[in-house]
C-alpha positions as CSV (number, residue, x, y, z in Angstrom):
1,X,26.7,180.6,-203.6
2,X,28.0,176.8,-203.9
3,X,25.3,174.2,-204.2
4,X,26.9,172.7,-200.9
5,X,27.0,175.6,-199.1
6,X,23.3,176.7,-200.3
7,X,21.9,173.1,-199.3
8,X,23.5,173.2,-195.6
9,X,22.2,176.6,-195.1
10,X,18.8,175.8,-196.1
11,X,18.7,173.1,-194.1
12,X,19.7,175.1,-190.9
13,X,16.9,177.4,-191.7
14,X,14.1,174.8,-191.8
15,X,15.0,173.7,-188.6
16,X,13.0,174.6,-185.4
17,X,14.6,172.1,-182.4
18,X,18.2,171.6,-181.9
19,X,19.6,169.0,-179.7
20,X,22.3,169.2,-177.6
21,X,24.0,165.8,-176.1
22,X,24.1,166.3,-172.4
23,X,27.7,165.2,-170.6
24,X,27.3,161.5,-169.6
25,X,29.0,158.0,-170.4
26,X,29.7,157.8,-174.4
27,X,27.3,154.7,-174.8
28,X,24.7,156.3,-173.4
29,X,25.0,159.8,-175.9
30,X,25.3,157.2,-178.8
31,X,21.8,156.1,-177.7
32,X,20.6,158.8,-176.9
33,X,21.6,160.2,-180.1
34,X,20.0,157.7,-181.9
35,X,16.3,158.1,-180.3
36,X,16.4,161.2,-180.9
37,X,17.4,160.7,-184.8
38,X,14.3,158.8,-184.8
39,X,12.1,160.7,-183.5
40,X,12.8,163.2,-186.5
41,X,15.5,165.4,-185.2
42,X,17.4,167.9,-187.4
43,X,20.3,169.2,-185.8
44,X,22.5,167.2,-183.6
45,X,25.3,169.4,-181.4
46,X,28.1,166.7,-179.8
47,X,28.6,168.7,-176.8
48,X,31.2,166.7,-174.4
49,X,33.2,169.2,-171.8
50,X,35.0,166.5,-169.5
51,X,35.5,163.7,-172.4
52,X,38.9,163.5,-174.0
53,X,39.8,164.8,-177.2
54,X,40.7,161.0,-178.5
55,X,37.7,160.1,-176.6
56,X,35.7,162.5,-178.1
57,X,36.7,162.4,-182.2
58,X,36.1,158.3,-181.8
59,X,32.3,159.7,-180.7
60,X,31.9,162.2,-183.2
61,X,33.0,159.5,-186.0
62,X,30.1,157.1,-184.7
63,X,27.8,159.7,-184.5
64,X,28.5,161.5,-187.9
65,X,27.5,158.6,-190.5
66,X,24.5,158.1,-188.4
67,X,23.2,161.6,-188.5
68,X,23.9,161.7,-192.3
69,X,21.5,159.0,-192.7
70,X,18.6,160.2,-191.4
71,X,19.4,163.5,-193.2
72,X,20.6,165.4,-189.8
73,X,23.2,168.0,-189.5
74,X,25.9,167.0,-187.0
75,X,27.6,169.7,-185.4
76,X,30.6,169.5,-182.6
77,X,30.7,171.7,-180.0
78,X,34.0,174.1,-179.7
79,X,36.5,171.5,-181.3
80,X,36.8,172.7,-185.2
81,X,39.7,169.8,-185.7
82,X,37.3,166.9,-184.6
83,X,34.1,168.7,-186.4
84,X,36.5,168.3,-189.5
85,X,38.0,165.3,-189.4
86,X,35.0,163.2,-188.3
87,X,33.5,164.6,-191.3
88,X,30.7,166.6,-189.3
89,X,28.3,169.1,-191.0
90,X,29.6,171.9,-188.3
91,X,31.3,173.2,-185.4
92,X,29.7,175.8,-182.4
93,X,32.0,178.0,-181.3
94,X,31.4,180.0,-178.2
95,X,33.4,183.2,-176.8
96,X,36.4,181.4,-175.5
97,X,36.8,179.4,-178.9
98,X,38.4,180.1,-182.2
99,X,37.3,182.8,-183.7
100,X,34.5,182.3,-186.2
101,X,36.5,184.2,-188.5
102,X,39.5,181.8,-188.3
103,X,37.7,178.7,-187.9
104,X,36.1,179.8,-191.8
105,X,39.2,180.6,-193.0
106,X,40.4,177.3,-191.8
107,X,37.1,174.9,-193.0
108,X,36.1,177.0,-196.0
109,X,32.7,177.9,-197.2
110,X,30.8,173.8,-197.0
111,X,31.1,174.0,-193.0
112,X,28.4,175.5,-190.7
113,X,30.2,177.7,-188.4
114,X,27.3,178.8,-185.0
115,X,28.1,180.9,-182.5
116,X,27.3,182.2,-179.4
117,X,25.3,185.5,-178.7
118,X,23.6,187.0,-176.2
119,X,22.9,190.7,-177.1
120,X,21.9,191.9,-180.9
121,X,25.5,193.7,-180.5
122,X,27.2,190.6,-180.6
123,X,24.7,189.1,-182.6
124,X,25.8,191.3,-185.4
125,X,29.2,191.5,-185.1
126,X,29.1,187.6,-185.3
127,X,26.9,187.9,-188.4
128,X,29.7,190.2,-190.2
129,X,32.4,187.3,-189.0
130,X,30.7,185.1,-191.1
131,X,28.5,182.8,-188.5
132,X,25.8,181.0,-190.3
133,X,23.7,180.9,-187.0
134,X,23.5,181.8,-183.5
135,X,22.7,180.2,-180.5
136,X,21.4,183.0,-178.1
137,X,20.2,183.1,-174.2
138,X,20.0,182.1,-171.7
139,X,16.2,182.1,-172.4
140,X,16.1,180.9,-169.1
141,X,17.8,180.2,-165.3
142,X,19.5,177.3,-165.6
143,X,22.4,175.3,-164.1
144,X,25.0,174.9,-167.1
145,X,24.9,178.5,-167.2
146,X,24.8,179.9,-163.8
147,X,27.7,183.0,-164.4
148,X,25.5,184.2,-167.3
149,X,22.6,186.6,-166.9
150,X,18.8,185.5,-168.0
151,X,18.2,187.2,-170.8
152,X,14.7,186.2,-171.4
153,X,12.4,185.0,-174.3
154,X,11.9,189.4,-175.0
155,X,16.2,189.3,-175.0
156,X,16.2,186.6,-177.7
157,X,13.5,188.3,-179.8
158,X,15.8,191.4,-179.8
159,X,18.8,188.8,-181.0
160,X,16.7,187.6,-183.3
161,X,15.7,191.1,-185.0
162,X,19.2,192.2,-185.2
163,X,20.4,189.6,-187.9
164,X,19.0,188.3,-191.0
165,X,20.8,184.4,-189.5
166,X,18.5,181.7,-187.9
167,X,18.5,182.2,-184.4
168,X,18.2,179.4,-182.0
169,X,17.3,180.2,-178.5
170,X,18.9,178.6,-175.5
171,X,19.1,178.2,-171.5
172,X,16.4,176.4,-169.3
173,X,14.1,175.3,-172.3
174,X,11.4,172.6,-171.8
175,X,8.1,171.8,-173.3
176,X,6.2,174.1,-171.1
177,X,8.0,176.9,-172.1
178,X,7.5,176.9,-176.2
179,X,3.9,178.8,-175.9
180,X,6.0,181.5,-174.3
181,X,8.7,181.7,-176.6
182,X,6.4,181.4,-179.6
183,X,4.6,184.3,-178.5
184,X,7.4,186.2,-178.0
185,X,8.7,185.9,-181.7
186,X,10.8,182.8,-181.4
187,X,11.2,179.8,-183.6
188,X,14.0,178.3,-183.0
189,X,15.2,176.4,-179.7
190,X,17.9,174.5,-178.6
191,X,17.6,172.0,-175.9
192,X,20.0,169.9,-173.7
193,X,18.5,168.6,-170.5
194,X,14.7,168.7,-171.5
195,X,15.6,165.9,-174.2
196,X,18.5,164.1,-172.6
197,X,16.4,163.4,-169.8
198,X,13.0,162.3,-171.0
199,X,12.2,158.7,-170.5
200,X,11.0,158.7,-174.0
201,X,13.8,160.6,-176.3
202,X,12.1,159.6,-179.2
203,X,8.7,160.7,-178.6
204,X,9.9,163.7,-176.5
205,X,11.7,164.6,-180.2
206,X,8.5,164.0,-182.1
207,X,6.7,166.0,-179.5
208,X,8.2,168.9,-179.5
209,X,8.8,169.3,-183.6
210,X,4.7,168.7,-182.9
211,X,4.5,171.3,-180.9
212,X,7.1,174.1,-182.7
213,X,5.1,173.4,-185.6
């Protein structure tokens, strides 16, 4: 395996808390993005539904040297053209994106490529695509996902058995719920609205990695 390749894997492996940018004003995602970068996050997702694709590569370009920096993978969400040409670590593709097995052919080997799964079916066959991680839930009700059903901190255990790729869990996550997940088998968790609306980002960040351990 490529040095590259082998270096951005490993890091996706050591990493326990994955933030995802919630949809407000750009300003306030840069600064967002930024607390959280200081408070020793590892993985950074640009996740911005309703902005426009010029809108959104001028974002990911600001937010792409920063995370590389302080040593933080940048990923976009959906959009493999902005993920490569702002010179991101990644892209997350979900269901309704390009496949992962296009978007590889298409980025080669020194790109993360995450997807979406929700049962250790789909888990799989994303694994055999060529997905370098999952993102799989939801964990938990919650509002950004209201057409999909719960599948629970014992559904995202049986994701996580299926494949030998990290496995981040996802849906409804906040602090109160990591003993839970822990004890269910779960390392990994991605969050959105727990972190984007803290009144502390920073600390919330360093709190959390505290508590994941």
């Amino acid at each position: 395996m490529a040095p590259v390749r082998q270096r951005l894997l490993d890091r996706v492996r050591a990493a326990r808390l994955y933030a995802i940018t919630p949809e407000a004003e750009p300003g306030h995602v840069e600064r967002l993005v930024h607390a959280w970068l200081r408070g020793g996050a590892s993985i950074i997702q640009l996740r911005q539904k309703q902005l426009p694709r010029g809108r959104l590569l001028e974002l990911a370009c600001a937010l792409a040297p920063a995370c590389a920096r302080a040593s933080a993978l940048f990923i976009v969400n959906d959009h493999l053209d902005v993920a490569l040409l702002s010179g991101a670590s990644g892209v997350h593709l979900g269901p309704d994106d390009l496949s992962v097995v296009a978007a590889r052919r298409v980025a080669g080997a020194d790109v993360i490529v995450g997807a979406s799964a929700s049962t250790p079916g789909a888990a799989r066959q994303a694994e055999r695509d060529g997905a370098d991680y999952l993102g799989t839930g939801p964990a938990y009700q919650t509002p950004l996902k209201t057409e999909k059903q719960v599948i629970g901190p014992a559904g995202v255990a049986a994701v996580t058995a299926a494949v030998a790729i990290p496995v981040f869990a996802i849906g409804g996550i906040d602090r109160s719920r990591l003993s839970e997940l822990r004890t269910a088998g779960v390392q990994r968790v991605c969050a959105i609205s727990a972190l984007g609306e803290a009144l502390d980002p920073e600390g919330e960040v360093r709190t959390w990695l505290q508590e994941l351990g």
